[in-house]
C-alpha positions as CSV (number, residue, x, y, z in Angstrom):
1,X,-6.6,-10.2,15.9
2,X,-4.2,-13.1,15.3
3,X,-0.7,-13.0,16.2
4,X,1.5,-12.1,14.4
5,X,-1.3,-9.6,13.0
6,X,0.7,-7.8,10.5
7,X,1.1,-9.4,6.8
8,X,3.4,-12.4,6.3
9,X,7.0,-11.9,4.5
10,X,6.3,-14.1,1.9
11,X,2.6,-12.4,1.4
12,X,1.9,-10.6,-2.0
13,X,2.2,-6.7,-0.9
14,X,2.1,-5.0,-4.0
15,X,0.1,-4.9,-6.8
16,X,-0.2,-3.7,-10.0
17,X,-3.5,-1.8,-11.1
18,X,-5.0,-1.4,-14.1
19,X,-1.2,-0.9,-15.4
20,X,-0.8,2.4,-14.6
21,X,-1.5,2.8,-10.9
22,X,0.3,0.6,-8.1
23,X,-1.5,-0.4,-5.0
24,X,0.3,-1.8,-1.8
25,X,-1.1,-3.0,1.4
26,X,0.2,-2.9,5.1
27,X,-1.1,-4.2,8.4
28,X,-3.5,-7.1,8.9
29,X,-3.0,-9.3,6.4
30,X,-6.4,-10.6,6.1
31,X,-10.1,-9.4,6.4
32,X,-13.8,-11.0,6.5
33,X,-11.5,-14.6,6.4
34,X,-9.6,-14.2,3.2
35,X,-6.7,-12.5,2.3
36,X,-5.6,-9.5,0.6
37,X,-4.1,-10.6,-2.1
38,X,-7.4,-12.8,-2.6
39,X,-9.7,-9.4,-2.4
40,X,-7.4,-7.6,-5.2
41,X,-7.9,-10.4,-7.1
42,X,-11.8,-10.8,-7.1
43,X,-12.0,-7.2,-7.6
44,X,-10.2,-7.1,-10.9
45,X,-13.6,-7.0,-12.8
46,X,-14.8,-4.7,-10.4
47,X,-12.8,-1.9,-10.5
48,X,-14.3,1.4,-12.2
49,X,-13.5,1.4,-15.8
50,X,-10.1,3.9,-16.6
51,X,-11.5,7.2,-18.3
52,X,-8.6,8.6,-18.2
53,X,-10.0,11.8,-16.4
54,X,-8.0,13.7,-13.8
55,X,-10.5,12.1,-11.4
56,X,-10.3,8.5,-11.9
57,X,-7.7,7.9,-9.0
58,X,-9.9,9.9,-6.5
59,X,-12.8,7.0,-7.8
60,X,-10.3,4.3,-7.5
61,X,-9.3,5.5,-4.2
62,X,-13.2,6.2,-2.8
63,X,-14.0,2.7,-4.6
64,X,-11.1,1.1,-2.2
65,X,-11.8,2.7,0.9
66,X,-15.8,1.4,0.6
67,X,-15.1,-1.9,-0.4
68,X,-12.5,-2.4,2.5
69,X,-14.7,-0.7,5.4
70,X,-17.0,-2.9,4.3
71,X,-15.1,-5.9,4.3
72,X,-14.1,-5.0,8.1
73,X,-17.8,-4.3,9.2
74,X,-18.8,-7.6,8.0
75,X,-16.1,-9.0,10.0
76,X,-16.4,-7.4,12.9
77,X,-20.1,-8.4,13.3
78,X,-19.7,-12.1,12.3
79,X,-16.8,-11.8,15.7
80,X,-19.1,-10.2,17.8
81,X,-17.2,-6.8,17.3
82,X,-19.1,-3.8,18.0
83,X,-18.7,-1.5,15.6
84,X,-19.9,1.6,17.3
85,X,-16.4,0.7,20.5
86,X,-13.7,1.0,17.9
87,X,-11.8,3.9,18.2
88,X,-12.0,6.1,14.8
89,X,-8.5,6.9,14.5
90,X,-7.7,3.2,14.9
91,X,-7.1,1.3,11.6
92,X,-6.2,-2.6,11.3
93,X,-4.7,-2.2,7.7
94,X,-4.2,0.3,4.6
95,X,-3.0,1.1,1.4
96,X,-0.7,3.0,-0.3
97,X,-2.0,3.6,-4.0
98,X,0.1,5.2,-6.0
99,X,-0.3,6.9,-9.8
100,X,-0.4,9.8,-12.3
101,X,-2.9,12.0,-13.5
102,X,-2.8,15.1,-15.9
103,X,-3.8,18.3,-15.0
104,X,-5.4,21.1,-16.8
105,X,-2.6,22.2,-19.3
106,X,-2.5,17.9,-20.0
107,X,1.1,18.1,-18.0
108,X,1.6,14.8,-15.1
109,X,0.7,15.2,-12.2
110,X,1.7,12.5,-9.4
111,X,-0.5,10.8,-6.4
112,X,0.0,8.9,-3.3
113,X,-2.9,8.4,-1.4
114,X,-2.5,6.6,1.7
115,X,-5.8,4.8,2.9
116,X,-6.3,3.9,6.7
117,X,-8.9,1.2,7.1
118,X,-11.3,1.0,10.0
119,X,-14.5,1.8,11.6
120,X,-14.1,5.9,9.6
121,X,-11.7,5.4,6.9
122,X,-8.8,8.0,6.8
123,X,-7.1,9.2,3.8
124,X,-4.3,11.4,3.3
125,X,-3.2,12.4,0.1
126,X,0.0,13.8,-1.5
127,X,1.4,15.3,-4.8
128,X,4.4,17.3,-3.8
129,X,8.3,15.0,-3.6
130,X,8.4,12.6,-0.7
131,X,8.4,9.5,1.1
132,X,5.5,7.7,3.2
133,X,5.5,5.0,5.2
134,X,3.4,2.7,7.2
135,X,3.0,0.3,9.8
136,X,6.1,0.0,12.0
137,X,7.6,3.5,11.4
138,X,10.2,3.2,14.5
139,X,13.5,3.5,12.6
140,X,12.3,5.6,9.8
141,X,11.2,8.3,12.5
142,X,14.5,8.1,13.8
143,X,16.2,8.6,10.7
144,X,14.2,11.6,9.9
145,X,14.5,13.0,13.1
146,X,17.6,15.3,12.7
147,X,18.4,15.1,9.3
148,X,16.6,16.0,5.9
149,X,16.3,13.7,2.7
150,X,17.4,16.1,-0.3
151,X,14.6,13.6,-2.3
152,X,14.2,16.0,-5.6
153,X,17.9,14.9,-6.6
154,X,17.5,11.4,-6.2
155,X,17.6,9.3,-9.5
156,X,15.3,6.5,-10.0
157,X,17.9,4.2,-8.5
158,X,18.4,6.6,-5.8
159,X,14.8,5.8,-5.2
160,X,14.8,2.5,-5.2
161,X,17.7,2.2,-3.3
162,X,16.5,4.2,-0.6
163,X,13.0,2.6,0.1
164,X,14.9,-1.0,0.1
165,X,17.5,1.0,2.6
166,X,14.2,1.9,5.2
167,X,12.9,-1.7,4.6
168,X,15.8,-3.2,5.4
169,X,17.3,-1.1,8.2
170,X,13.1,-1.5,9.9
171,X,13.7,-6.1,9.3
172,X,17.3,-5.8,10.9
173,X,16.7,-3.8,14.1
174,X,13.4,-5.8,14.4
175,X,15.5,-8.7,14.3
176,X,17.9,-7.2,16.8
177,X,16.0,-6.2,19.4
178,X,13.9,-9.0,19.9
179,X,10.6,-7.8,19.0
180,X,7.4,-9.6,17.3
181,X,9.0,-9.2,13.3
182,X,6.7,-7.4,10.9
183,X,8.9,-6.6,8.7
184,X,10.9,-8.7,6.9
185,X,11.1,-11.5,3.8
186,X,11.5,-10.7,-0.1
187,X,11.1,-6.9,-0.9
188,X,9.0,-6.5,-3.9
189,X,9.8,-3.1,-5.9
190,X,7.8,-1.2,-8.6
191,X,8.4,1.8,-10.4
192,X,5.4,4.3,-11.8
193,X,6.1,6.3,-14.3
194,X,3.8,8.8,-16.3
195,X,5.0,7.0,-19.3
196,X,5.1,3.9,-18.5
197,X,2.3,3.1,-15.7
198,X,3.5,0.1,-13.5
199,X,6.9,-1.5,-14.1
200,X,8.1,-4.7,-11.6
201,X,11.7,-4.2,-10.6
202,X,11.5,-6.8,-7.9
203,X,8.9,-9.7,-7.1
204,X,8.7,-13.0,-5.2
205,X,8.6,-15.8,-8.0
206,X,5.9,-17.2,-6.6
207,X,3.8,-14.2,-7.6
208,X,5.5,-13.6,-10.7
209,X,4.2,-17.1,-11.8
210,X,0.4,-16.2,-10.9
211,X,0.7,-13.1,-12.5
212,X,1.2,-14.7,-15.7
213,X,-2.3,-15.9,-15.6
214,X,-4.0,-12.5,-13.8
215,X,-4.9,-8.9,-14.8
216,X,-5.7,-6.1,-12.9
């Protein structure tokens, strides 16, 4: 894998899907010779149509996981990579997708699922109050360590706030210490909202220019 082998700072991270859902990527940068942010792209066409069911996230999510595996197998064997020697619990890049459903009663019900790509894709999934992370999870460990985040009284700033806090705390001991910088460049911030799907708070103006012209 290239080095650095994480994504770029001034990459596109985050994207926005299908309005209501937000997807954003960590790790290797690029698969099968093109980017990420090229893959979302293509795939805006391709993505299962919204029904609006309490399922359609759990598709999204299988859909994602596929199409990436696949991506990475086709790689791997135009490299010379044999499959069948990686490691199952080692994953190259992931996802966070994020989003609401409804359950029964037609009340919100909120999703993270965070999707491991590799040779056996991994996916863990979340409805309960939090915070997850990925890639280089060295400071936010620490932080959690010893002390609890009291998260359900955190406003939607506090929120904000605090995921800019981790990034930012993660680029500046990276810097500090010397080590290969993975972190680091314009933050881009969304919130998702049961109301009012995906809402950009923060994005690099080279993306918010493109994004004029795409859908997804």
């Amino acid at each position: 894998m290239s080095i650095p082998s994480s994504t770029w700072p001034y990459a596109q991270k985050m994207y926005p899907i299908q309005k209501r859902f937000g997807l954003a990527t960590y790790g290797s940068g690029f698969v099968n010779n093109r980017s990420i942010y090229n893959h979302i792209i293509e795939l805006a066409d391709r993505f299962p149509e919204d029904s609006g069911k309490p399922d359609h996230l759990e598709i999204m999510t299988t859909f994602l996981a596929d199409y990436f595996k696949n991506q990475l197998l086709i790689e791997w064997k135009s490299t010379g990579v044999d499959a069948n020697l990686q490691p199952d619990n080692w994953h190259p890049f992931g996802f966070h997708f994020v989003g609401f459903t409804k359950d029964a009663n037609g009340d919100p019900v909120p999703h993270t699922h965070l999707i491991r790509i590799g040779r056996t894709p991994f996916i863990e999934r979340y409805t309960d109050i939090g915070c997850t992370w990925s890639g280089d999870g060295s400071v936010v460990g620490l932080l959690w360590q010893n002390r609890n985040v009291n998260f359900p009284s955190f406003s939607l700033q506090d929120a904000l706030d605090y995921a800019e806090f981790l990034i930012k705390t993660t680029a500046d001991f990276q810097r500090f210490s010397g080590i290969l910088p993975t972190v680091g460049g314009e933050i881009d911030m969304a919130l998702i909202t049961n109301r009012r799907g995906f809402k950009w708070i923060a994005q690099k103006e080279l993306y918010r220019i493109l994004d004029r012209e795409e859908t997804l």
